[in-house]
PDB file of N, CA, C and O in Angstrom:
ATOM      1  N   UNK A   1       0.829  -1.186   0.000  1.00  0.00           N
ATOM      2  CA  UNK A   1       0.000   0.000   0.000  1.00  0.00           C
ATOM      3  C   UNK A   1       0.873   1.249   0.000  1.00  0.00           C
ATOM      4  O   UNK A   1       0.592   2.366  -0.435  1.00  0.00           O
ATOM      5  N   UNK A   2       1.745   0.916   0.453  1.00  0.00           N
ATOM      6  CA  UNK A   2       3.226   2.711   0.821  1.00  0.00           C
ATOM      7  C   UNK A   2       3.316   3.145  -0.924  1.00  0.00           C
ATOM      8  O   UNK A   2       3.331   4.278  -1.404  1.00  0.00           O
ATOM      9  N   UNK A   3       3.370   1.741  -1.677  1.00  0.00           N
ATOM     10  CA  UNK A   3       4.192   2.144  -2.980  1.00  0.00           C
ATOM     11  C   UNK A   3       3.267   3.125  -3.449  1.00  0.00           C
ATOM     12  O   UNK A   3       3.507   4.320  -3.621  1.00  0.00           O
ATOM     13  N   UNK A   4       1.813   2.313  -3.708  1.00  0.00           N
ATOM     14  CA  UNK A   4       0.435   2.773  -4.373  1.00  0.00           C
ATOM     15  C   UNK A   4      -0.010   4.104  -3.840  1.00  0.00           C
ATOM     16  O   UNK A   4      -0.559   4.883  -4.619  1.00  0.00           O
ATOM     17  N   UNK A   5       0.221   4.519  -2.271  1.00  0.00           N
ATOM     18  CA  UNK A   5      -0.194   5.578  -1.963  1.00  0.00           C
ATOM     19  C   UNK A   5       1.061   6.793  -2.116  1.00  0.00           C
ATOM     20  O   UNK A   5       1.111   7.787  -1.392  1.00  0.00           O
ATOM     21  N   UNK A   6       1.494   6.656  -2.600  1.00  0.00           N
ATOM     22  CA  UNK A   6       3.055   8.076  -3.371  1.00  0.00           C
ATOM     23  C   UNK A   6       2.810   8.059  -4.868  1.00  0.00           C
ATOM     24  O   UNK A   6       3.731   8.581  -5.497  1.00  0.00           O
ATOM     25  N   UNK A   7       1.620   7.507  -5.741  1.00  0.00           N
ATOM     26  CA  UNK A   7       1.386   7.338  -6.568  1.00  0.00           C
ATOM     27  C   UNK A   7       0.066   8.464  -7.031  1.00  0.00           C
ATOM     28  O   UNK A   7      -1.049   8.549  -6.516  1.00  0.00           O
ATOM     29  N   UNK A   8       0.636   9.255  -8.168  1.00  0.00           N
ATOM     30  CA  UNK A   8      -0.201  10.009  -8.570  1.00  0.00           C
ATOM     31  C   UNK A   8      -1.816   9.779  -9.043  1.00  0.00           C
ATOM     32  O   UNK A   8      -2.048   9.060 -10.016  1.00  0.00           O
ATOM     33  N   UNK A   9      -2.971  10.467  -8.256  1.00  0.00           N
ATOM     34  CA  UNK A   9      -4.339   9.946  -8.611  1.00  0.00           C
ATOM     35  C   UNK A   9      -4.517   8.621  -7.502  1.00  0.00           C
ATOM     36  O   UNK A   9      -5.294   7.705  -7.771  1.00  0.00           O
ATOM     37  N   UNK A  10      -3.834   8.632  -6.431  1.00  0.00           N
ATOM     38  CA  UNK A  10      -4.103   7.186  -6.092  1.00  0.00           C
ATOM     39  C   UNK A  10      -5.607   7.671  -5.150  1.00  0.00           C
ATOM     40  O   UNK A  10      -6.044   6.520  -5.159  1.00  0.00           O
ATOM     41  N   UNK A  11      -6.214   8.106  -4.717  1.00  0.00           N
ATOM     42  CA  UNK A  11      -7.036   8.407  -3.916  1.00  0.00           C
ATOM     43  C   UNK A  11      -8.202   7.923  -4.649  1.00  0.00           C
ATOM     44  O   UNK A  11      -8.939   7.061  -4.171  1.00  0.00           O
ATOM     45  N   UNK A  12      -8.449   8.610  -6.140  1.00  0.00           N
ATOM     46  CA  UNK A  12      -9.710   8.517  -6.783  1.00  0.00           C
ATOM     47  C   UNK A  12      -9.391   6.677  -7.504  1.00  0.00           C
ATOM     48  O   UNK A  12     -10.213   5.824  -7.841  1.00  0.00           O
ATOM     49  N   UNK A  13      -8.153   6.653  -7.512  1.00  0.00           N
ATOM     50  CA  UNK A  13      -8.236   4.779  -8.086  1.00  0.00           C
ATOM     51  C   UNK A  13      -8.356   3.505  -7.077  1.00  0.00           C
ATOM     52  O   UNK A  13      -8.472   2.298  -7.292  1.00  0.00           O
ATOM     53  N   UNK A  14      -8.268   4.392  -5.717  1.00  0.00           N
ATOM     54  CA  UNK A  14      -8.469   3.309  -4.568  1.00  0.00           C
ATOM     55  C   UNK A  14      -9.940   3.217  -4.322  1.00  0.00           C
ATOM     56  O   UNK A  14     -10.430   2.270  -3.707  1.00  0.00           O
ATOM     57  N   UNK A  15     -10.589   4.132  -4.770  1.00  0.00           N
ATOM     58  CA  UNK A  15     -12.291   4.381  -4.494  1.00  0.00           C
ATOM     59  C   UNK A  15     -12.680   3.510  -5.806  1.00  0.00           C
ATOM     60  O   UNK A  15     -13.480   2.694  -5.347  1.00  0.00           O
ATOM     61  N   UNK A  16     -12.641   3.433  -6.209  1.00  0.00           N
ATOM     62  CA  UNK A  16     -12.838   2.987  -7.915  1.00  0.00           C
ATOM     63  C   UNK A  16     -12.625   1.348  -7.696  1.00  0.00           C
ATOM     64  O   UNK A  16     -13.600   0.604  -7.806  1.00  0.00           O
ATOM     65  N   UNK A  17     -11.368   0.848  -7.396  1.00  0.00           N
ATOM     66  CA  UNK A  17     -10.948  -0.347  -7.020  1.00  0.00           C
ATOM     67  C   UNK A  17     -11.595  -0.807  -5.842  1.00  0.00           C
ATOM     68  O   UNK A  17     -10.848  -1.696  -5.435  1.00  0.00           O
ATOM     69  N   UNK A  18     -12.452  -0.722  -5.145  1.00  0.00           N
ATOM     70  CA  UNK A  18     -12.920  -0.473  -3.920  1.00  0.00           C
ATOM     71  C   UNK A  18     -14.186  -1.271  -4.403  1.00  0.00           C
ATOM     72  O   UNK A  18     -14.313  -2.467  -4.139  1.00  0.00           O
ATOM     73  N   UNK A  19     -15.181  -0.511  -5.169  1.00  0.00           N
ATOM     74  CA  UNK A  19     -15.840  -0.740  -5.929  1.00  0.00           C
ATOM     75  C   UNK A  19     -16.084  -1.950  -7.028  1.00  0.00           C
ATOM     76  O   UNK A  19     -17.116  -2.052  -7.692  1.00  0.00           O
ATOM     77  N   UNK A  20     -15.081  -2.748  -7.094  1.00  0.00           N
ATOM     78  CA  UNK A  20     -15.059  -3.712  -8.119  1.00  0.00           C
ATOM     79  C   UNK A  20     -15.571  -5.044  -7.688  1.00  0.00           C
ATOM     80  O   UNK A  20     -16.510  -5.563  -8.292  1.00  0.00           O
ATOM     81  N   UNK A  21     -14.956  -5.665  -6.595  1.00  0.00           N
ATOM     82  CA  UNK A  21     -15.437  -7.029  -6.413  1.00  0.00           C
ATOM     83  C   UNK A  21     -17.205  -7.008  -6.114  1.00  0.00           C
ATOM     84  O   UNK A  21     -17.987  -6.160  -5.684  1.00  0.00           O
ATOM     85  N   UNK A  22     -17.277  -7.847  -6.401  1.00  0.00           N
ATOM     86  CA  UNK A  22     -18.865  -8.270  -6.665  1.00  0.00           C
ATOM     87  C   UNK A  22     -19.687  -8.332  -8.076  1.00  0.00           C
ATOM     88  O   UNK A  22     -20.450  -9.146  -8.597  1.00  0.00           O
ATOM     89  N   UNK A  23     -19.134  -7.028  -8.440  1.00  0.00           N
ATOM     90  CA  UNK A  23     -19.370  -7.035  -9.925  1.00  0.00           C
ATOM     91  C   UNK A  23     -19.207  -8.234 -11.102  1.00  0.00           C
ATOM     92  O   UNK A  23     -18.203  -8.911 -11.324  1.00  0.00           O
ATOM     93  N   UNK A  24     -20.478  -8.279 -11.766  1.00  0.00           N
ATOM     94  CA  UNK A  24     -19.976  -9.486 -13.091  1.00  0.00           C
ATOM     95  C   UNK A  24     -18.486  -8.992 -13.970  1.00  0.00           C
ATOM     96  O   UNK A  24     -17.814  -9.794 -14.619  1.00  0.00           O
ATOM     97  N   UNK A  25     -18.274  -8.052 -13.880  1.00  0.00           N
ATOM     98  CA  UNK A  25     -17.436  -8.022 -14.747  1.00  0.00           C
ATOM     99  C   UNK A  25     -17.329  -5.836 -14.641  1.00  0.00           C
ATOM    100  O   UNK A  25     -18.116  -5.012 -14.176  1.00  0.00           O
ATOM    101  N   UNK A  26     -15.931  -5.691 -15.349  1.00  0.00           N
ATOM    102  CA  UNK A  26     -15.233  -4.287 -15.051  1.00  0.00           C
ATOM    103  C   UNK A  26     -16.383  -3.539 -15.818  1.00  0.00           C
ATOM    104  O   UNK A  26     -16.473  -2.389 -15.389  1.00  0.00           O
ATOM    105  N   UNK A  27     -17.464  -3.864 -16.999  1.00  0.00           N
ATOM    106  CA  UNK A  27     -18.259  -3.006 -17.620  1.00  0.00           C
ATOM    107  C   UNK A  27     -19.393  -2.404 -16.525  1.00  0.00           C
ATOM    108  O   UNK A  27     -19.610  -1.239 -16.192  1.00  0.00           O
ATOM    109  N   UNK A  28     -20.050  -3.706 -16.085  1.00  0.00           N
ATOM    110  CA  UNK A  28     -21.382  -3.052 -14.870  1.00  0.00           C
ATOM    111  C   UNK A  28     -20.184  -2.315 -13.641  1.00  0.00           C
ATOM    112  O   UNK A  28     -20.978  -1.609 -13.019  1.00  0.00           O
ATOM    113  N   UNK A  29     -19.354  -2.174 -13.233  1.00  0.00           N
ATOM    114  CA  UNK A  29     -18.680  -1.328 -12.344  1.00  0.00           C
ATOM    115  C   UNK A  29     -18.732  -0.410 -13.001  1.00  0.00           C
ATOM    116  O   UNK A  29     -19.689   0.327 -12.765  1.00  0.00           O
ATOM    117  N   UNK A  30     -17.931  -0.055 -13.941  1.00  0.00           N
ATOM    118  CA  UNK A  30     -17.419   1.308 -14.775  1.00  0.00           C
ATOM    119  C   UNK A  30     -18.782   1.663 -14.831  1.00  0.00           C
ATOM    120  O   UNK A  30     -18.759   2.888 -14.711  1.00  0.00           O
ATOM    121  N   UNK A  31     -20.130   1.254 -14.960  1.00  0.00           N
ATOM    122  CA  UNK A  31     -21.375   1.765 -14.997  1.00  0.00           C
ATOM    123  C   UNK A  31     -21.748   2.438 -13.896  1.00  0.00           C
ATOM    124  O   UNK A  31     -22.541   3.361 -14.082  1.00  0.00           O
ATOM    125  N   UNK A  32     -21.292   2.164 -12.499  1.00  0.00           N
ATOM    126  CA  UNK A  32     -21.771   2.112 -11.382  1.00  0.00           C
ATOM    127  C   UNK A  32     -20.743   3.494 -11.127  1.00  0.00           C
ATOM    128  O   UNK A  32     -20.824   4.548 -10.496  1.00  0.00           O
ATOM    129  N   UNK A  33     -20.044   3.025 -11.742  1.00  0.00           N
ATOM    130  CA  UNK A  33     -19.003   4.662 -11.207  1.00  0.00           C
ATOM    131  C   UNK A  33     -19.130   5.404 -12.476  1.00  0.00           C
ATOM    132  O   UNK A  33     -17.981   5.663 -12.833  1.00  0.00           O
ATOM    133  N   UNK A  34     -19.946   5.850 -13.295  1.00  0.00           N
ATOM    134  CA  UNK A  34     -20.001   6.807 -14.417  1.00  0.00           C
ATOM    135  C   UNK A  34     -18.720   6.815 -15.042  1.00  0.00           C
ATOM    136  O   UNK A  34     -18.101   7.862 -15.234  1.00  0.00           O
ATOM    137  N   UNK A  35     -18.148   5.285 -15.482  1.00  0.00           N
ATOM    138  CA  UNK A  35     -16.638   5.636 -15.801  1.00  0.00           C
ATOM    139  C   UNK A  35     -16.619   4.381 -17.692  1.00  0.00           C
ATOM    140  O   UNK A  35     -17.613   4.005 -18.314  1.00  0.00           O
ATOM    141  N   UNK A  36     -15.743   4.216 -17.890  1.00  0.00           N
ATOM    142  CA  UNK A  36     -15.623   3.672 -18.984  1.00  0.00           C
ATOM    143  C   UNK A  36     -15.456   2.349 -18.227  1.00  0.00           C
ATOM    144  O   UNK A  36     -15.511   2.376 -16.998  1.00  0.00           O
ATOM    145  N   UNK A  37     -15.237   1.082 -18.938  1.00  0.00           N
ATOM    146  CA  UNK A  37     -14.589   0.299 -18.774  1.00  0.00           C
ATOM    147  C   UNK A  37     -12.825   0.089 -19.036  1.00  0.00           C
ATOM    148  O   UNK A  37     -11.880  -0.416 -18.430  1.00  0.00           O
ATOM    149  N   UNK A  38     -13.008   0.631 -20.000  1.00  0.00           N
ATOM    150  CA  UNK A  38     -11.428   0.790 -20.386  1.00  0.00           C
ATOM    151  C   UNK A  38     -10.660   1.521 -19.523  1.00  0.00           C
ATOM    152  O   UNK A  38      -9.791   0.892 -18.920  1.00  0.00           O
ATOM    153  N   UNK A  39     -10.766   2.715 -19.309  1.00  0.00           N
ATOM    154  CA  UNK A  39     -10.685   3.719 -17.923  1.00  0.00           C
ATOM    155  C   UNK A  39     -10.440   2.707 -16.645  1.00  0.00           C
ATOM    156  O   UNK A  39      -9.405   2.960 -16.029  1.00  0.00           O
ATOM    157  N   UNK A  40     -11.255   1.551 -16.120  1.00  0.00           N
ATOM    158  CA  UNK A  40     -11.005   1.641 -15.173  1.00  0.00           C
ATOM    159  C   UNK A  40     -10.856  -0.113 -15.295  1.00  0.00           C
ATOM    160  O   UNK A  40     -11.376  -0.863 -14.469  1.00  0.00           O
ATOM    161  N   UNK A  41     -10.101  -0.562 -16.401  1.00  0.00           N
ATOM    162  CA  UNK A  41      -9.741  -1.766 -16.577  1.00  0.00           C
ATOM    163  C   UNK A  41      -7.821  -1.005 -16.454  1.00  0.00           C
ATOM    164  O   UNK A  41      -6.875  -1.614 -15.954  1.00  0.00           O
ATOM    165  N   UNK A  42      -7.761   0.362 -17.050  1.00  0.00           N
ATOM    166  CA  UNK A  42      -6.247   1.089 -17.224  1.00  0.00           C
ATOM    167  C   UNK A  42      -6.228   0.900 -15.531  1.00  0.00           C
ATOM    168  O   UNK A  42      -5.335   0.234 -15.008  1.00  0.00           O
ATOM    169  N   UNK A  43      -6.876   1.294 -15.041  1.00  0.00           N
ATOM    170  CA  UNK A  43      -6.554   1.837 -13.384  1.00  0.00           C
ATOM    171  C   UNK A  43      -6.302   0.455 -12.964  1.00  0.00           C
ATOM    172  O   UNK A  43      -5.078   0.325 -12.946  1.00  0.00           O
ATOM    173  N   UNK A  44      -6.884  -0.663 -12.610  1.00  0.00           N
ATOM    174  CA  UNK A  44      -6.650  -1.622 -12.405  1.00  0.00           C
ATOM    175  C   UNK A  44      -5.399  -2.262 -12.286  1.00  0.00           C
ATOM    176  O   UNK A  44      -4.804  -2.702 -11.302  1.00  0.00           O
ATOM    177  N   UNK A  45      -4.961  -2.205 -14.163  1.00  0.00           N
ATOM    178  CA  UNK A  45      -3.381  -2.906 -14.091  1.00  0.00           C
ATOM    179  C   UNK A  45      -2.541  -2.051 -13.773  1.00  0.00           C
ATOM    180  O   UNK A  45      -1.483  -2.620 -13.503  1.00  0.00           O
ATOM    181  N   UNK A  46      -2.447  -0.571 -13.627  1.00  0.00           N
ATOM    182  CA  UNK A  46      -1.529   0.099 -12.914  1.00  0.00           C
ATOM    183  C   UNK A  46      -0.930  -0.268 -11.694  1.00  0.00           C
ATOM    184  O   UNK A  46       0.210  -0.545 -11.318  1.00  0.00           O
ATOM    185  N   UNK A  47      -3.132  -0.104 -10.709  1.00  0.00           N
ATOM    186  CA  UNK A  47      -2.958  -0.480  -8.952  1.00  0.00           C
ATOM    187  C   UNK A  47      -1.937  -2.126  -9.328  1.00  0.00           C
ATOM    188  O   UNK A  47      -1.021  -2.453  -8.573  1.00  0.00           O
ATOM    189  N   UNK A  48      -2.173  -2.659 -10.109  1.00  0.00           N
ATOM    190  CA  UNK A  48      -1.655  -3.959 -10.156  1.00  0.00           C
ATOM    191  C   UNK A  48       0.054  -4.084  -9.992  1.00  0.00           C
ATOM    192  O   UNK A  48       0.701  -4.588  -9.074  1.00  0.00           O
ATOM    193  N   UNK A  49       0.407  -3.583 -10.947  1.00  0.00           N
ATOM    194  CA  UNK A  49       1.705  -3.064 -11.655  1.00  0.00           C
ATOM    195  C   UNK A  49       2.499  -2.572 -10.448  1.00  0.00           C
ATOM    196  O   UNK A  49       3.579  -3.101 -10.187  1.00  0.00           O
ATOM    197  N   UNK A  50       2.028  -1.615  -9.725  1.00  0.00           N
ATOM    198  CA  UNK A  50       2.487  -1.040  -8.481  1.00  0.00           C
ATOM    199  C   UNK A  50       2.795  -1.311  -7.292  1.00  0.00           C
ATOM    200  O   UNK A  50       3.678  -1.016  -6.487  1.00  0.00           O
ATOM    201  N   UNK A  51       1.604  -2.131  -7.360  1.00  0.00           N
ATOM    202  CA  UNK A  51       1.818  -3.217  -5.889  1.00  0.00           C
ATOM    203  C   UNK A  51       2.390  -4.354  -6.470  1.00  0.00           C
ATOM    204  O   UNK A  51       3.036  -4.973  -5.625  1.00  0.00           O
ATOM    205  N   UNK A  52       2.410  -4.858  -7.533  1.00  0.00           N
ATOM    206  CA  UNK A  52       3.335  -6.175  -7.873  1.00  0.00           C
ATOM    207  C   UNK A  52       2.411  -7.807  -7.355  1.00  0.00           C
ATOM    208  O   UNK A  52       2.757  -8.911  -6.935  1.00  0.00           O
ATOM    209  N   UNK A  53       1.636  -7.398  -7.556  1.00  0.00           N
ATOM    210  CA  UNK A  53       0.711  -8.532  -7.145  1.00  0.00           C
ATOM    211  C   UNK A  53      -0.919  -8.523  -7.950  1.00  0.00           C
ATOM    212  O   UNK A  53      -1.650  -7.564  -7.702  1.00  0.00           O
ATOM    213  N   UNK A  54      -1.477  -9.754  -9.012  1.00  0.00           N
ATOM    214  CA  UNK A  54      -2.628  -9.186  -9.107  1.00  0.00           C
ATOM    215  C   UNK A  54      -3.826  -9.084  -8.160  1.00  0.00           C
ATOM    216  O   UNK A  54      -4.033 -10.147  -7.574  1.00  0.00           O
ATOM    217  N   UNK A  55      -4.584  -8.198  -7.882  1.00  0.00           N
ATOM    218  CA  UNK A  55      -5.649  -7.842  -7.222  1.00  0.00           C
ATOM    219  C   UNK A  55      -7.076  -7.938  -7.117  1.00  0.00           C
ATOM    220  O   UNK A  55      -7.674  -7.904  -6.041  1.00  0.00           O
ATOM    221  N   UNK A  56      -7.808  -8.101  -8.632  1.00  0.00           N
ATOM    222  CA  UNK A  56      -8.821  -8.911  -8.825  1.00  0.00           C
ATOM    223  C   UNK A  56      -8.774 -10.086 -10.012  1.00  0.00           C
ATOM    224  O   UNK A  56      -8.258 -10.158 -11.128  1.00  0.00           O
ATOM    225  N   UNK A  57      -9.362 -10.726  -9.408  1.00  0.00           N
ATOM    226  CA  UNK A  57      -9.722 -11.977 -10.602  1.00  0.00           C
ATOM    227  C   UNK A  57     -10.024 -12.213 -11.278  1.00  0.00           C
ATOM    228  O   UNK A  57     -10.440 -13.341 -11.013  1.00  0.00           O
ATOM    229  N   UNK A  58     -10.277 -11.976 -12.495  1.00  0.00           N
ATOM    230  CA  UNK A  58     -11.177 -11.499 -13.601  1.00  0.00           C
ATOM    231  C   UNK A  58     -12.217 -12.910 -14.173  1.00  0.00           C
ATOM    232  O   UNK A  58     -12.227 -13.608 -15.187  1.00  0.00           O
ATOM    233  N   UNK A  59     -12.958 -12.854 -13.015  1.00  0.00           N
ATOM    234  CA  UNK A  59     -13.876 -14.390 -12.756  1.00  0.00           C
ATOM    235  C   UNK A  59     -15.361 -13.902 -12.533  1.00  0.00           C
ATOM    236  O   UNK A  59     -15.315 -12.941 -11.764  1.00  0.00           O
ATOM    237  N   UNK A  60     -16.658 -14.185 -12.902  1.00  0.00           N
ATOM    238  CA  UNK A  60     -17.667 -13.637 -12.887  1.00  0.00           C
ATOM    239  C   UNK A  60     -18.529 -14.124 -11.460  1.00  0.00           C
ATOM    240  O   UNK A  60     -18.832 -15.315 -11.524  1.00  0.00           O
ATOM    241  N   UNK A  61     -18.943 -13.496 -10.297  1.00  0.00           N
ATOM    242  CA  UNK A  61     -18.391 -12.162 -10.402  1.00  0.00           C
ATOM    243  C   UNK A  61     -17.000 -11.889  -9.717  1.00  0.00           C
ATOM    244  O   UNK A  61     -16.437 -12.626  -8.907  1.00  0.00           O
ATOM    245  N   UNK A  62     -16.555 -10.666 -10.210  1.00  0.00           N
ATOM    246  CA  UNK A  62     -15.177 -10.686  -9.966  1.00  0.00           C
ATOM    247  C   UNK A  62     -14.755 -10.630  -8.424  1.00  0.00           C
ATOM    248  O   UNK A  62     -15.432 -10.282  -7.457  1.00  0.00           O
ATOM    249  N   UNK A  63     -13.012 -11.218  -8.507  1.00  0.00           N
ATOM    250  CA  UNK A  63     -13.593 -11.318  -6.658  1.00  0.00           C
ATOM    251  C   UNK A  63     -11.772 -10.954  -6.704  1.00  0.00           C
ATOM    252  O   UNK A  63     -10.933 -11.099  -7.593  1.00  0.00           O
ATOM    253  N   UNK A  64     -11.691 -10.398  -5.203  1.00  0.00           N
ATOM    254  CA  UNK A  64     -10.033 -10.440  -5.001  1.00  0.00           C
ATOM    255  C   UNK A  64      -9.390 -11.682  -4.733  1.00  0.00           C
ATOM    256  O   UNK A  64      -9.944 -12.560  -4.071  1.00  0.00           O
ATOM    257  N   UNK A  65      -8.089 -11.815  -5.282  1.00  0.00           N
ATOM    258  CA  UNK A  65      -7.166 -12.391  -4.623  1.00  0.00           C
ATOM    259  C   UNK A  65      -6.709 -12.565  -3.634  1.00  0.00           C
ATOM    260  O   UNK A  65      -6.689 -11.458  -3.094  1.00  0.00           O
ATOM    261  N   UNK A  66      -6.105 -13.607  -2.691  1.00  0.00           N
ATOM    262  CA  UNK A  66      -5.759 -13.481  -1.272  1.00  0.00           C
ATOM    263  C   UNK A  66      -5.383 -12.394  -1.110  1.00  0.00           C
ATOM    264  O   UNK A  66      -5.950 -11.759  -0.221  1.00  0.00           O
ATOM    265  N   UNK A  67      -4.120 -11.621  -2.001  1.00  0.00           N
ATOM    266  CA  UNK A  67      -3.169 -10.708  -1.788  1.00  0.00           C
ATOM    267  C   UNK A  67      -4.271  -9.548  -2.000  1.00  0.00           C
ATOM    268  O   UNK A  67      -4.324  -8.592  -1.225  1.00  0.00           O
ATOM    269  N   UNK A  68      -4.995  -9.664  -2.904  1.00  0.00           N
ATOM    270  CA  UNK A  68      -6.027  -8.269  -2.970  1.00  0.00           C
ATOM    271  C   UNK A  68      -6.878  -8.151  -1.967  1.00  0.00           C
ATOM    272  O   UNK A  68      -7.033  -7.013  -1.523  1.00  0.00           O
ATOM    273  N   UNK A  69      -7.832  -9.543  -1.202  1.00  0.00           N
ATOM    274  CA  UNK A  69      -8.529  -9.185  -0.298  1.00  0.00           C
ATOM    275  C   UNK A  69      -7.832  -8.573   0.842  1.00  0.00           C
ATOM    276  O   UNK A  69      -8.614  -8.037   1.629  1.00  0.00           O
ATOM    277  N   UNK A  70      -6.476  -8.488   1.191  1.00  0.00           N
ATOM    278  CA  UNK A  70      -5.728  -8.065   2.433  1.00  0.00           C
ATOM    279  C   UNK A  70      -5.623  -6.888   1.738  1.00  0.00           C
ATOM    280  O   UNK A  70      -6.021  -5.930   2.400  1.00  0.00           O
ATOM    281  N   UNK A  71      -5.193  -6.593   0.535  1.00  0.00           N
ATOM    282  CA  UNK A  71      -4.938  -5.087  -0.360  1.00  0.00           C
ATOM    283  C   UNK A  71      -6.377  -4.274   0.393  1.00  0.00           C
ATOM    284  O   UNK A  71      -6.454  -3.505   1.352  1.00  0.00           O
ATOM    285  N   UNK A  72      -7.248  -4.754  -0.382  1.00  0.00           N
ATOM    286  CA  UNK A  72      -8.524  -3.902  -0.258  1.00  0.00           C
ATOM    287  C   UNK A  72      -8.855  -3.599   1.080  1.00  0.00           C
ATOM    288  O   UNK A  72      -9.348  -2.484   1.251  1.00  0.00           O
ATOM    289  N   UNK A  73      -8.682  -4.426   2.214  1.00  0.00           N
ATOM    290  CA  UNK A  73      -9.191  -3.903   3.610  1.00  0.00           C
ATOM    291  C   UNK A  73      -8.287  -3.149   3.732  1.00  0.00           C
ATOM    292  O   UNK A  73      -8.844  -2.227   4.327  1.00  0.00           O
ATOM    293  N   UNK A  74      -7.094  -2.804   3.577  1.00  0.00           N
ATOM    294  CA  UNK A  74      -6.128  -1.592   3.893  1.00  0.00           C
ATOM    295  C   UNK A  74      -6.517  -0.492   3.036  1.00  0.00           C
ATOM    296  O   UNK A  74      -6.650   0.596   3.597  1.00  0.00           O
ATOM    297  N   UNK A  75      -6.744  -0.558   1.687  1.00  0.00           N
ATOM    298  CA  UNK A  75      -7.475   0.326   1.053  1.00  0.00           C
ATOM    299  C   UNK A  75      -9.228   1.100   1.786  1.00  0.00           C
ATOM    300  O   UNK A  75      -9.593   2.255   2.005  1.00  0.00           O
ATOM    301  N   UNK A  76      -9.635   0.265   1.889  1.00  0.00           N
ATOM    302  CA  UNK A  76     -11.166   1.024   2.688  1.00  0.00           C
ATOM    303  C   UNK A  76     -10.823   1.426   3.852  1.00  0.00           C
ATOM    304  O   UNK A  76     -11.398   2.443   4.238  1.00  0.00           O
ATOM    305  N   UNK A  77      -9.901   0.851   4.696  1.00  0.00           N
ATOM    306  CA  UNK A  77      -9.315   1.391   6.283  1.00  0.00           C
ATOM    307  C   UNK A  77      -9.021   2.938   5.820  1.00  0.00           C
ATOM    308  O   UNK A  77      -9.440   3.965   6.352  1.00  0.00           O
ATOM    309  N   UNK A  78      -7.930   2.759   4.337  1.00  0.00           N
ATOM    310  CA  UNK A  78      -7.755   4.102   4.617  1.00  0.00           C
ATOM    311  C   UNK A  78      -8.332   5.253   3.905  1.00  0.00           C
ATOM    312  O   UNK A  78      -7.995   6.417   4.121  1.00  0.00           O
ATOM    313  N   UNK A  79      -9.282   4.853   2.983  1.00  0.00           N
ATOM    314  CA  UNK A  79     -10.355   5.640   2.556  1.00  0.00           C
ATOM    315  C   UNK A  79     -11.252   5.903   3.654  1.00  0.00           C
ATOM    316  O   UNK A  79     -11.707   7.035   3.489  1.00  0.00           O
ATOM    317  N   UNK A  80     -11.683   5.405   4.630  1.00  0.00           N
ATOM    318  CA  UNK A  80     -12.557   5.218   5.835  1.00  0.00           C
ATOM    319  C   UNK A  80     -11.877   6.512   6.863  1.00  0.00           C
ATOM    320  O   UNK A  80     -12.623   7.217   7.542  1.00  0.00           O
ATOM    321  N   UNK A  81     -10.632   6.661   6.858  1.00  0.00           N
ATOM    322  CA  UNK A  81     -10.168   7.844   8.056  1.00  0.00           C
ATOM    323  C   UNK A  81     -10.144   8.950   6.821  1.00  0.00           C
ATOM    324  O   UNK A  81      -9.640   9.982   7.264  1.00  0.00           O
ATOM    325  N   UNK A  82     -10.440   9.068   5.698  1.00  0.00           N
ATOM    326  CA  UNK A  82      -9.952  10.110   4.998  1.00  0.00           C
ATOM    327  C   UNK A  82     -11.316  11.079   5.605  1.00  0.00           C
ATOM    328  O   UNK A  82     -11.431  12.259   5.274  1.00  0.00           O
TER     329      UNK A  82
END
């Protein structure tokens, strides 16, 4: 999370990513957040890229990874004190 949060835009891509599991798939999210799919399929492999681990599963509906479900509760912890 240290790397991802010194990372430009990370605030609005942790809310976004936040948002994903449960979903059938990155299109009904990107719906749910007035966003593209492509847009927020880019944000995805970045958060991915950054932390060095993948984060969701791209399985219907989509769900985190061990490493993402521990990602994401540190992510809402710290969207939650913002």
């Amino acid at each position: 999370m240290q790397v991802v949060s010194r990372t430009r835009n990370c605030l609005p891509r942790l809310r976004a990513l936040v948002v994903i599991p449960g979903h059938q798939n990155l299109t009904a999210t990107a719906t749910v957040l007035g966003s593209s799919s492509g847009a927020l399929g880019y944000q995805l492999r970045g958060l991915e890229k950054t932390a060095g681990f993948t984060i969701i599963e791209h399985t219907s509906p989509l769900t985190p990874t061990a490493a993402g479900h521990s990602f994401l509760t540190e992510a809402r912890d710290l969207l939650n004190h913002l």
